[in-house]
C-alpha positions as a Python dict, from the first residue, in 0.01 Angstrom:
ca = {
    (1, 'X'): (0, 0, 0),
    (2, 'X'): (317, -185, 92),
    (3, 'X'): (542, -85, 383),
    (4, 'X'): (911, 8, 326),
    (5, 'X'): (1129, -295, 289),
    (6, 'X'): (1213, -463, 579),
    (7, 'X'): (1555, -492, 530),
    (8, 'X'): (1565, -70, 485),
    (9, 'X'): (1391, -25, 829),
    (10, 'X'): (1641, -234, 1011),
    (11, 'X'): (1898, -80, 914),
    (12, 'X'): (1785, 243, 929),
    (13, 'X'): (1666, 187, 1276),
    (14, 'X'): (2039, 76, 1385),
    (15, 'X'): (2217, 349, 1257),
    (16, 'X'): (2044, 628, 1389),
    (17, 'X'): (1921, 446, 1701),
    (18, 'X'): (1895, 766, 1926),
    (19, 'X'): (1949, 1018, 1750),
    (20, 'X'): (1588, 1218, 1856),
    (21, 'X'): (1647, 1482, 1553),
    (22, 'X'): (1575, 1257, 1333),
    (23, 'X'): (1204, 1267, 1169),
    (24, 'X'): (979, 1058, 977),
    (25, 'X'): (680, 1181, 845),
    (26, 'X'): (420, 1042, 644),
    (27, 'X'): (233, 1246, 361),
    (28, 'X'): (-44, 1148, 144),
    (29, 'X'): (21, 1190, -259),
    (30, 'X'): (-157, 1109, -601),
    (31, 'X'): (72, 828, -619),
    (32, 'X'): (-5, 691, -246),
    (33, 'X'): (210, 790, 78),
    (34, 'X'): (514, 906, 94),
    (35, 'X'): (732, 914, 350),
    (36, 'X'): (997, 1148, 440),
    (37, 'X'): (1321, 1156, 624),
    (38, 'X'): (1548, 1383, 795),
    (39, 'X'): (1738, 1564, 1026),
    (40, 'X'): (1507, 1852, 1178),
    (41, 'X'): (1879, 2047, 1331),
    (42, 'X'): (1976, 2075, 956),
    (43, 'X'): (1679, 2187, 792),
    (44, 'X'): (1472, 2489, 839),
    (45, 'X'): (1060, 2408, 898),
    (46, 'X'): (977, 2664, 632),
    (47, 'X'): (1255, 2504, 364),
    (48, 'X'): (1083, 2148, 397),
    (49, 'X'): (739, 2309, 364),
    (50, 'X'): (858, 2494, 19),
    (51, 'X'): (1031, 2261, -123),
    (52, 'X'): (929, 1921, -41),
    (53, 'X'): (596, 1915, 167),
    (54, 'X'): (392, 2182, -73),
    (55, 'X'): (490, 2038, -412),
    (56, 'X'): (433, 1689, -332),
    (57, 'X'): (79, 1737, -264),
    (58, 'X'): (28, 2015, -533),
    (59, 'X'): (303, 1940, -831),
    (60, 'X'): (433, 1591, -753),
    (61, 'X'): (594, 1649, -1096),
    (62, 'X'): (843, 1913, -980),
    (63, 'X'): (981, 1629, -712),
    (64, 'X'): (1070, 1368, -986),
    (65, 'X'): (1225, 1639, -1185),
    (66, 'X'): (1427, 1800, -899),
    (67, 'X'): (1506, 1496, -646),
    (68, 'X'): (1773, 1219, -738),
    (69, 'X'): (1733, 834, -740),
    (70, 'X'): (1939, 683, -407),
    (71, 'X'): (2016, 297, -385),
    (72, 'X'): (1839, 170, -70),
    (73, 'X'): (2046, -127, -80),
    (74, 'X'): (2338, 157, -42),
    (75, 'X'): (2245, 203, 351),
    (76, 'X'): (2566, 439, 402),
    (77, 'X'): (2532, 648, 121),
    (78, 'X'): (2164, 728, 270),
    (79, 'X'): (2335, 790, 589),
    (80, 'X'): (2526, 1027, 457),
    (81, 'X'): (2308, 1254, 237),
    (82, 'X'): (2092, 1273, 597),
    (83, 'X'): (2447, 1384, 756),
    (84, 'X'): (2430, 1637, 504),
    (85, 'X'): (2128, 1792, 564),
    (86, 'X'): (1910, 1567, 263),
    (87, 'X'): (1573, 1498, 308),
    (88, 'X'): (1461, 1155, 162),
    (89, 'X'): (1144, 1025, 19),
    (90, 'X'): (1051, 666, 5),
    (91, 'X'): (741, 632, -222),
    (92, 'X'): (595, 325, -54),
    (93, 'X'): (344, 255, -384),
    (94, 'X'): (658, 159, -624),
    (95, 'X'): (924, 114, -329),
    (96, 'X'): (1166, 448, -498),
    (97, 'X'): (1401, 601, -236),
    (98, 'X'): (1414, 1005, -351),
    (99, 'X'): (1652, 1281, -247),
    (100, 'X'): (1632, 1641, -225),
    (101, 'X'): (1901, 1860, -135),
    (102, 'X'): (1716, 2057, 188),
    (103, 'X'): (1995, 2188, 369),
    (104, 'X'): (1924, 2519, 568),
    (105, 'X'): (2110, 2529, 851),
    (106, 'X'): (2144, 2888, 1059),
    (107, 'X'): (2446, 3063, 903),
    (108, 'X'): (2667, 3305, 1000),
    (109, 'X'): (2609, 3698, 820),
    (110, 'X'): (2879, 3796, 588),
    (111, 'X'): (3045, 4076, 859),
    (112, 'X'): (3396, 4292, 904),
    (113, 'X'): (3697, 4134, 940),
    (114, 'X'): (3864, 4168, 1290),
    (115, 'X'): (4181, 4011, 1223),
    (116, 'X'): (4299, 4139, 883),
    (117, 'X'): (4087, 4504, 868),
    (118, 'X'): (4226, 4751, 619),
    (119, 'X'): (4087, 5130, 570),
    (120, 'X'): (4074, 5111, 177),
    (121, 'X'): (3909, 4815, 3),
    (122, 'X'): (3647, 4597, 80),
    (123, 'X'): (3553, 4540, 392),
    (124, 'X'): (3347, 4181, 380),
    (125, 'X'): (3498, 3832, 508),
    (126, 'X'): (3437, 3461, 466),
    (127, 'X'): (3225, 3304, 665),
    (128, 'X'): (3184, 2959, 827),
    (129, 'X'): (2976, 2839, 511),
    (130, 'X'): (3144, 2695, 239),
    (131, 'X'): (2892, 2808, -3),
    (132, 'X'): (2901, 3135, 141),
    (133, 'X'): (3202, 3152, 20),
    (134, 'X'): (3280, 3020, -260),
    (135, 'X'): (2975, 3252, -387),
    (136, 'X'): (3229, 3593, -219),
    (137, 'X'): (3522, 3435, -458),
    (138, 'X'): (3228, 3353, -756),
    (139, 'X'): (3132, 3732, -756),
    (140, 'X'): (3430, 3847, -820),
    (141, 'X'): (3590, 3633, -1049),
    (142, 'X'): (3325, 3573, -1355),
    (143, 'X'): (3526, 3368, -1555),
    (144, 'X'): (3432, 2993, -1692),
    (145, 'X'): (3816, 2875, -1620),
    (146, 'X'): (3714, 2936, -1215),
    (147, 'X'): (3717, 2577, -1093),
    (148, 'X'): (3619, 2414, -769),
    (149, 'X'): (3644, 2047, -672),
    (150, 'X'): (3474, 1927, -340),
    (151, 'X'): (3596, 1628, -165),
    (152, 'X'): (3536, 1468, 184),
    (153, 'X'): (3808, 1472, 462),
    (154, 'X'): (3770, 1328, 820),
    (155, 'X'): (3730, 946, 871),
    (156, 'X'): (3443, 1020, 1122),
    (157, 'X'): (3310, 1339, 1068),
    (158, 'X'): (3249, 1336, 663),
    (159, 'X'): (3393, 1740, 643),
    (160, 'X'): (3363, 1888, 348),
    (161, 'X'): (3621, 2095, 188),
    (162, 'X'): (3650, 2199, -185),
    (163, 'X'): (3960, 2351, -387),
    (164, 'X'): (3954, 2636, -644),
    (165, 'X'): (4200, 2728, -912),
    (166, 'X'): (4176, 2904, -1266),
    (167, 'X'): (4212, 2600, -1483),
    (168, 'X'): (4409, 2784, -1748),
    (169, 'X'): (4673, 2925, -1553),
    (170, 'X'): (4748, 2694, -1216),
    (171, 'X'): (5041, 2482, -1199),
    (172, 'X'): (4879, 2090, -1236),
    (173, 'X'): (5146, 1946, -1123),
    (174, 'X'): (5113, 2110, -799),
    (175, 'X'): (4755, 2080, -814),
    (176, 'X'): (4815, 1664, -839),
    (177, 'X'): (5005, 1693, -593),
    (178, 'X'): (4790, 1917, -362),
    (179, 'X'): (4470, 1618, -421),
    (180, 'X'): (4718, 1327, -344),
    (181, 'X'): (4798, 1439, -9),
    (182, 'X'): (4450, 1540, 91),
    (183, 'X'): (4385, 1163, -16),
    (184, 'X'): (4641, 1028, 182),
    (185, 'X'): (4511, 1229, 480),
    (186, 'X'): (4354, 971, 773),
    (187, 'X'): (4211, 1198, 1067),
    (188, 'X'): (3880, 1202, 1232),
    (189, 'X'): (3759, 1503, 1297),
    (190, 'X'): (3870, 1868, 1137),
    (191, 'X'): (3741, 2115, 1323),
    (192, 'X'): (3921, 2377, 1118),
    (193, 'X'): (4112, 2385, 801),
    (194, 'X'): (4451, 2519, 1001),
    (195, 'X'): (4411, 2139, 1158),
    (196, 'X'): (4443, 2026, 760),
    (197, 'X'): (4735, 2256, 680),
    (198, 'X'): (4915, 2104, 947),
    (199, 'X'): (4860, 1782, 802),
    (200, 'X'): (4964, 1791, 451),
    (201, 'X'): (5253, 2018, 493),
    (202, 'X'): (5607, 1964, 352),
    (203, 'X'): (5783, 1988, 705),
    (204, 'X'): (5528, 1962, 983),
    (205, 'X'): (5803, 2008, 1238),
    (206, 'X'): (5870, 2377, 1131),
    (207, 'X'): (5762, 2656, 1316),
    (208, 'X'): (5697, 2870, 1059),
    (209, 'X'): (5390, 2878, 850),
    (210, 'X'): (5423, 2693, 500),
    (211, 'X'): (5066, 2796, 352),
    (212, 'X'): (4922, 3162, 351),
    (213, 'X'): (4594, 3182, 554),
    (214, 'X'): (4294, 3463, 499),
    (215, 'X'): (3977, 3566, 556),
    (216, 'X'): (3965, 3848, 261),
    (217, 'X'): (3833, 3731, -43),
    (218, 'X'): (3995, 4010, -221),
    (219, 'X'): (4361, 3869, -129),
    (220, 'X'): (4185, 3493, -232),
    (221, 'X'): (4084, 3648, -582),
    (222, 'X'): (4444, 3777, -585),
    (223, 'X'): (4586, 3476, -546),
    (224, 'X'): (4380, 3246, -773),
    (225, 'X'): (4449, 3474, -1058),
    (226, 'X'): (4805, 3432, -987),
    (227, 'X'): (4808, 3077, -1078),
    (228, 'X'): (4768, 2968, -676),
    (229, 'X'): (4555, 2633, -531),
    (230, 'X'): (4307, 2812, -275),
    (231, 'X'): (4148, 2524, -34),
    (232, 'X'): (3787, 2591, 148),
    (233, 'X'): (3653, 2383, 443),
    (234, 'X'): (3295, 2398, 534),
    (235, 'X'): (3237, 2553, 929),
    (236, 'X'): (3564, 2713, 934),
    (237, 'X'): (3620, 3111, 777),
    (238, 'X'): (3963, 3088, 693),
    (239, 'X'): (4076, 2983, 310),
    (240, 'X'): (4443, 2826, 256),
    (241, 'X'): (4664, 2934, -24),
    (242, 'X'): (4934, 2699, -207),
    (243, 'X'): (5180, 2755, -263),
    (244, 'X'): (5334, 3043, -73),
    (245, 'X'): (5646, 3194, 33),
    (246, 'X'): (5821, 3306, 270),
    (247, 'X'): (5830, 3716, 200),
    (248, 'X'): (5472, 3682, 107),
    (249, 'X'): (5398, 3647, 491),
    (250, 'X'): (5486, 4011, 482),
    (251, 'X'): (5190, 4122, 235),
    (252, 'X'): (4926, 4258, 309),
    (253, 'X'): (4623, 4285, 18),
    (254, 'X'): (4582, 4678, 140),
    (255, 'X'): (4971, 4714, -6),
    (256, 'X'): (4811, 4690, -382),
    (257, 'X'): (4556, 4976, -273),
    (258, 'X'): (4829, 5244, -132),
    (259, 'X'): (5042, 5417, -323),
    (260, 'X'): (5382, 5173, -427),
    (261, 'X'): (5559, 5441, -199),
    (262, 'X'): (5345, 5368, 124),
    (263, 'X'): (5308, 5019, 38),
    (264, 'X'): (5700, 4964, 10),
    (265, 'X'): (5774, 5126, 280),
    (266, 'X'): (5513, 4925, 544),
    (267, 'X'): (5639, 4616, 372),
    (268, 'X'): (5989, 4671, 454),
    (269, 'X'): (5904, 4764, 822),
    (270, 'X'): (5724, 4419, 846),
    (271, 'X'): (6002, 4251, 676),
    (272, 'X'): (6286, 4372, 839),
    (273, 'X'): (6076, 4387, 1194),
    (274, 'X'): (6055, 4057, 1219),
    (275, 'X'): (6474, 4024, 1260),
    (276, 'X'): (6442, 4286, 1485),
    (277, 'X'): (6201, 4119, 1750),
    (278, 'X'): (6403, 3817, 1746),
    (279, 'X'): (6766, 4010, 1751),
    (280, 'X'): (6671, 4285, 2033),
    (281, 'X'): (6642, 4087, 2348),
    (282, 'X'): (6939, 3880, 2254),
    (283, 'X'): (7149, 4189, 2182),
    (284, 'X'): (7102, 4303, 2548),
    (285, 'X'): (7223, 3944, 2665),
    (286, 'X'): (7517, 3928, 2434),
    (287, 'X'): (7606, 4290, 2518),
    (288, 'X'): (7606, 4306, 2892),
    (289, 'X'): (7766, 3923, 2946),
    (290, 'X'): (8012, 3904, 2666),
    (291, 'X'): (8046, 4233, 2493),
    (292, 'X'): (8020, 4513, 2663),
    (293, 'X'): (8297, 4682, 2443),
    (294, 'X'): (8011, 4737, 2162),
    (295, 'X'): (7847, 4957, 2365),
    (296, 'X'): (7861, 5342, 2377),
    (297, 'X'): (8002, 5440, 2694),
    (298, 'X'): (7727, 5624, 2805),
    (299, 'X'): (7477, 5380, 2724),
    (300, 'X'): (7677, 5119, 2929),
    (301, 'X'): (7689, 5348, 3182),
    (302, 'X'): (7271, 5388, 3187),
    (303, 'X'): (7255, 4975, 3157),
    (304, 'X'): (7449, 4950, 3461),
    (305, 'X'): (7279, 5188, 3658),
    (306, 'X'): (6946, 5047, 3585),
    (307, 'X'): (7102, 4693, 3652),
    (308, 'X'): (7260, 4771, 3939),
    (309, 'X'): (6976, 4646, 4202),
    (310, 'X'): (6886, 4347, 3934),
    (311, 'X'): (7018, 3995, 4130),
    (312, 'X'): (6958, 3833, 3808),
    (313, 'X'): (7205, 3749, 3546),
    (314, 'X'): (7106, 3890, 3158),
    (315, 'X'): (6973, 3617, 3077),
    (316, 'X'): (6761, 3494, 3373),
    (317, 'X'): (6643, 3814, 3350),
    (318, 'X'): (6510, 3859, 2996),
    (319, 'X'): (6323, 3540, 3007),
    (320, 'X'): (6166, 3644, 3324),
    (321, 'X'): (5973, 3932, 3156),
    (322, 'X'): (5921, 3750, 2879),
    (323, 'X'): (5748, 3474, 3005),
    (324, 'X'): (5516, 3757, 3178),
    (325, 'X'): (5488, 3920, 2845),
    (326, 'X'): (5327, 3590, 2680),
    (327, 'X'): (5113, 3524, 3058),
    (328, 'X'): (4958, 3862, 2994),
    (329, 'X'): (4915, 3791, 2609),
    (330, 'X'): (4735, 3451, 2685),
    (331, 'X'): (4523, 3597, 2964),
    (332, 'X'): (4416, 3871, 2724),
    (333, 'X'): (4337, 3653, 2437),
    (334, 'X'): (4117, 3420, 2695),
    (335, 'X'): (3924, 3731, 2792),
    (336, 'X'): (3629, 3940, 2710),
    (337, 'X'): (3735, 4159, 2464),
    (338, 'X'): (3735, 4468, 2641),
    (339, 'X'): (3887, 4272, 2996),
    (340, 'X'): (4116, 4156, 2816),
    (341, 'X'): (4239, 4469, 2678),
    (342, 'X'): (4222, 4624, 3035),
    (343, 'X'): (4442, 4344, 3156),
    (344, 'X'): (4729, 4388, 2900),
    (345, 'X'): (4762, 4745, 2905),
    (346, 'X'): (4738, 4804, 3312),
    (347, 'X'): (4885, 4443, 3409),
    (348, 'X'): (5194, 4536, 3200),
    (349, 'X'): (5203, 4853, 3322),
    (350, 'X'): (5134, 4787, 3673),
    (351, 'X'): (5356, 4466, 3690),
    (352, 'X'): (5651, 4615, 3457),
    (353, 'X'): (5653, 4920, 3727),
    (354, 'X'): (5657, 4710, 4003),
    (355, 'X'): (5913, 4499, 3889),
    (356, 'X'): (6190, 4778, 3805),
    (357, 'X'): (6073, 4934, 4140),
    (358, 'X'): (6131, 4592, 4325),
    (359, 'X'): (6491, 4529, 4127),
    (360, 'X'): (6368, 4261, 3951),
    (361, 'X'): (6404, 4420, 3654),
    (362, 'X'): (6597, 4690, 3455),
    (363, 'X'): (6369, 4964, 3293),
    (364, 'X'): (6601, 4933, 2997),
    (365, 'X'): (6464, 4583, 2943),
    (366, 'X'): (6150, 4704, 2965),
    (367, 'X'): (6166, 4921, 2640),
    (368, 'X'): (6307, 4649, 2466),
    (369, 'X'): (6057, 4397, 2493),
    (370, 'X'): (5809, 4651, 2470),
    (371, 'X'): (5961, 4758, 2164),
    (372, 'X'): (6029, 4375, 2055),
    (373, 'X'): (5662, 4257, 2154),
    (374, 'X'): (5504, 4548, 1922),
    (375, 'X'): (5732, 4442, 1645),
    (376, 'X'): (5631, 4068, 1656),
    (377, 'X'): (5262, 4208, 1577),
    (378, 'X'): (5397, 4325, 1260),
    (379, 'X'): (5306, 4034, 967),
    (380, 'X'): (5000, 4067, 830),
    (381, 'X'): (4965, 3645, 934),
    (382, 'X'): (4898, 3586, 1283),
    (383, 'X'): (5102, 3256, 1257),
    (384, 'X'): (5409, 3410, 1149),
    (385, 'X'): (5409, 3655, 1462),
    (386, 'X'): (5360, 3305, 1636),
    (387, 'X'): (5693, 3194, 1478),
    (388, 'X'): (5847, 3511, 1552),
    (389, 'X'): (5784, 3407, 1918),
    (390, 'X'): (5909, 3073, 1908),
    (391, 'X'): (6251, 3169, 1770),
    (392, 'X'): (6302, 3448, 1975),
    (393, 'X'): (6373, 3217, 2243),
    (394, 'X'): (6579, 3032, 2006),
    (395, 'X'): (6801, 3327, 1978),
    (396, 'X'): (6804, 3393, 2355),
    (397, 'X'): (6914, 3118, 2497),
    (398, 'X'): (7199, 3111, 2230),
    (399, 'X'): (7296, 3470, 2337),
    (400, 'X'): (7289, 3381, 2720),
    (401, 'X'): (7546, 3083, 2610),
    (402, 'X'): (7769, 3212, 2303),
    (403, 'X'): (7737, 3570, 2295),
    (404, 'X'): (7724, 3741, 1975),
    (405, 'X'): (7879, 3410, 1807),
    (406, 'X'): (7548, 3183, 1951),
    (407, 'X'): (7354, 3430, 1752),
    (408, 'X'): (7504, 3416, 1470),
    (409, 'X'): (7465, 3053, 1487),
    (410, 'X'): (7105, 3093, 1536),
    (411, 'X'): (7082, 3322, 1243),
    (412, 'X'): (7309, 3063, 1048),
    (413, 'X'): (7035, 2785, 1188),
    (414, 'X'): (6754, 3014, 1047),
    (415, 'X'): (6872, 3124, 733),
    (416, 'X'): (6961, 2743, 635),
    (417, 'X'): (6568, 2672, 797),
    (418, 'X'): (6399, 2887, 559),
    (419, 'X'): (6603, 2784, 245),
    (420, 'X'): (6527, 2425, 326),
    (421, 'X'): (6179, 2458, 361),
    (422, 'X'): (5935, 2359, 87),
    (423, 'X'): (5550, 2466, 14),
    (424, 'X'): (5400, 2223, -159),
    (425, 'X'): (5714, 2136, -343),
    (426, 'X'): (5800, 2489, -427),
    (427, 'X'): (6135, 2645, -229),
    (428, 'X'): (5966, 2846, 48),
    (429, 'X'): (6266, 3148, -33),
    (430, 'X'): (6073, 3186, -343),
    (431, 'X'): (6114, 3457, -510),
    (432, 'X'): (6479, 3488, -329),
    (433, 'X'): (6598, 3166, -387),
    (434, 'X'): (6542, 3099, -658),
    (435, 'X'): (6381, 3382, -817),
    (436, 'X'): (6256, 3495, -1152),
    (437, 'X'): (6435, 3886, -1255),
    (438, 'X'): (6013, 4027, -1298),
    (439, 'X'): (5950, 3835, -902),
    (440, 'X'): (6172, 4149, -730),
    (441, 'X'): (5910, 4407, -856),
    (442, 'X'): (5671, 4293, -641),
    (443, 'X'): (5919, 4178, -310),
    (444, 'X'): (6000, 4360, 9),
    (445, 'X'): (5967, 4653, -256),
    (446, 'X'): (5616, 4711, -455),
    (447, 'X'): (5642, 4860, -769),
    (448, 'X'): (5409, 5033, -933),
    (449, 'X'): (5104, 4850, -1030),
    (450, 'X'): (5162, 4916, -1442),
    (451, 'X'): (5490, 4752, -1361),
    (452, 'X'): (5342, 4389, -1205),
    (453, 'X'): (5174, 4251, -1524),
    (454, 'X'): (5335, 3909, -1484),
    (455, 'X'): (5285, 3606, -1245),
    (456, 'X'): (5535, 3508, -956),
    (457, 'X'): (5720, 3238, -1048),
    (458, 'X'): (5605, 3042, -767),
    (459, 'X'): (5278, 2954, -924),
    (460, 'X'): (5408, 2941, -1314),
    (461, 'X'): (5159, 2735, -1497),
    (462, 'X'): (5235, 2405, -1641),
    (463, 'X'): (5086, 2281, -1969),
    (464, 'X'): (4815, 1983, -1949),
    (465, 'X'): (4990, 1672, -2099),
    (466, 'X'): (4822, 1580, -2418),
    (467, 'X'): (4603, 1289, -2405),
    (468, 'X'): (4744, 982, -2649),
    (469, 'X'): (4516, 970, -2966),
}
């Protein structure tokens, strides 16, 4: 019998040098011991007894034909099929190094979605297992041009993360370029793949969102059969899309299972609810410090009344309840689900009626951010709402300087933003600027479904270049 090289041991030994997961048992064979190796957090007891332990004593046959040769010499590529949940067999009679692909960790159940739930359609969501779901994607798209690439991201942590497209139809030169800045990507540790996004985006210092993020693999299969690069990442649910645009942030998959009516109609209260959470608080500030005369008389009348205890200037004023709008937000979010719904609804009640009651605040202002906070809630995308935020404040503190003429320089600022902004390559106004004529049936208005036979022009397909004979 010999032992396993010296050389082997050594540096196995130094590598995982306390790491007390890590087993080594021996097990007696027809063709002498063998010993195996791995990580007992990453593989079930009952896995390893089925397909390793039982077979090697019974069918030793079965292992040669399933396991794959691994270099010992190659000390880091055994370190990392352990990492990924491996188990290896040294044969110690004729000194082979075996691998078998063991992993079982504890998964996650395929369950509801609690962030993008719809009343018609399907109702499952990815999980934290990549295989998981690239199987949900698999079952509904059973076509041979479905392909998925895996690669490894994270200088330290070895992540896995694989990208699917329909061959036929994607755009490869987008694709190229998708796999060329994934390559160029130097980072640790991804703990999600929102921490990749914000890594291989066009313009990393926007705040809006360049790359559409789901859990629905319904609005995935959508997308891939549009001609669109959809990215996985194992142990995180959400899928990115590339490219995207910026009036798909408004769509919602449950828009293609209404009626075109309904589904128009909710798309342009998103769409056009967006302007209107980050024009409403402003418009109080530019009204009541430089234009009053746009007022109704009446109305000015009410504003002044309900000002008239307020020691605060507009401005002062409207980021003071707005800053308490996004402290109760946070504090909610931080919560218990139920506490934390308990402390939004009565905080903001109970501090909103002790403010106007105090003169802090004008109950005027009250409805407005109300109104404004509901409307931010609006896109379908969390992380647009998020933007939606962000320039609000942009917008206010241009009103509470300029008037009606700093918002209109903030709008200028924003409109020039979003037509500067690229997604992966592609103009983010896309289908606006520029468009294709067949885009604007399926916009801010959906037509009907007979009527959206072709794909966006964000994600037309380029032919393969011919290979030189």
């Amino acid at each position: 019998m010999h032992e396993i090289p010296e050389q082997l041991v050594a540096k196995l030994k130094k590598e995982i040098n306390d790491v007390d997961d890590v087993k080594l048992n021996m097990i007696a064979t027809e063709e002498g011991d063998v010993t195996l190796i791995y990580f007992s957090s990453l593989i079930e007891k009952m896995t390893l007894q089925t397909m390793v332990s039982i077979p090697l004593t019974n069918n030793i046959k079965q292992i040669h034909q399933m396991a794959q040769y691994v270099d010992p010499k190659d000390i880091q590529g055994v370190i990392k099929k352990l990492n990924s949940g491996q188990t290896l067999l040294f044969f110690h009679e004729t000194n082979a190094l075996l691998s078998m692909d063991t992993y079982s960790a504890p998964t996650r159940a395929i369950t509801n979605t609690e962030t993008e739930s719809t009343v018609i359609g399907p109702q499952d969501a990815f999980t934290e297992s990549l295989e998981t779901n690239i199987s949900l994607v698999r079952r509904r798209i059973q076509s041979a041009q479905l392909k998925n690439e895996n690669r490894i991201v994270g200088s330290e942590a070895n992540i896995k993360i694989s990208i699917m497209y329909m061959d036929n139809i994607v755009n490869h030169k987008n694709l190229d370029d998708l796999r060329n800045r994934i390559d160029q990507v130097e980072f640790p540790l991804f703990t999600d793949i929102s921490v990749l996004k914000q890594l291989i985006e066009d313009n990393p210092l926007s705040p809006f969102p360049q790359y559409y993020m789901t859990v629905r693999p319904d609005s995935i299969c959508r997308y891939l059969i549009d001609g669109r690069i959809v990215m996985f990442m194992d142990n995180s649910q959400l899928a990115i899309v590339c490219p995207t645009s910026f009036f798909e942030m408004f769509v919602s998959i449950e828009d293609y299972y209404n009626r075109w009516t309904t589904a128009s109609l909710l798309r342009m209260l998103r769409f056009f609810g967006f302007f209107l959470t980050i024009m409403i608080t402003p418009m109080y500030i530019s009204a009541l410090t430089f234009h009053p005369e746009i007022l109704p008389y009446e109305l000015l009348l009410n504003l002044q009344e309900s000002r008239s205890k307020v020691p605060f200037p507009p401005l002062i004023e409207v980021l003071f309840i707005e800053l308490i709008v996004e402290v109760l937000r946070e504090a909610g979010s931080r919560m218990p689900a139920k506490v934390g719904q308990t402390i939004g609804i009565v905080g903001g009640i109970v501090i909103g009626t002790a403010a106007v009651q105090a003169g802090l605040l004008s109950n005027i202002l009250i409805v407005l951010v109300a109104t404004s906070a509901l409307l931010s809630f609006l896109p379908p995308i969390f992380l647009m709402s998020n933007a939606s935020r962000f320039v609000r404040y942009i917008f206010i503190l241009s009103a509470g300087l300029f008037g009606l003429f700093g918002q209109m320089l903030a709008f200028a600022w924003l409109i020039h933003h979003l037509l500067s902004l690229k997604s992966l390559g592609t103009h983010y106004m896309t289908p606006g600027i520029p468009r294709n004529p067949t885009d604007l049936l399926d916009n801010v208005i959906r037509f009907p479904i007979n009527y959206l036979t072709k794909k966006s022009g964000i994600s037309s397909a380029q032919k393969k270049p011919t290979e030189e004979k």
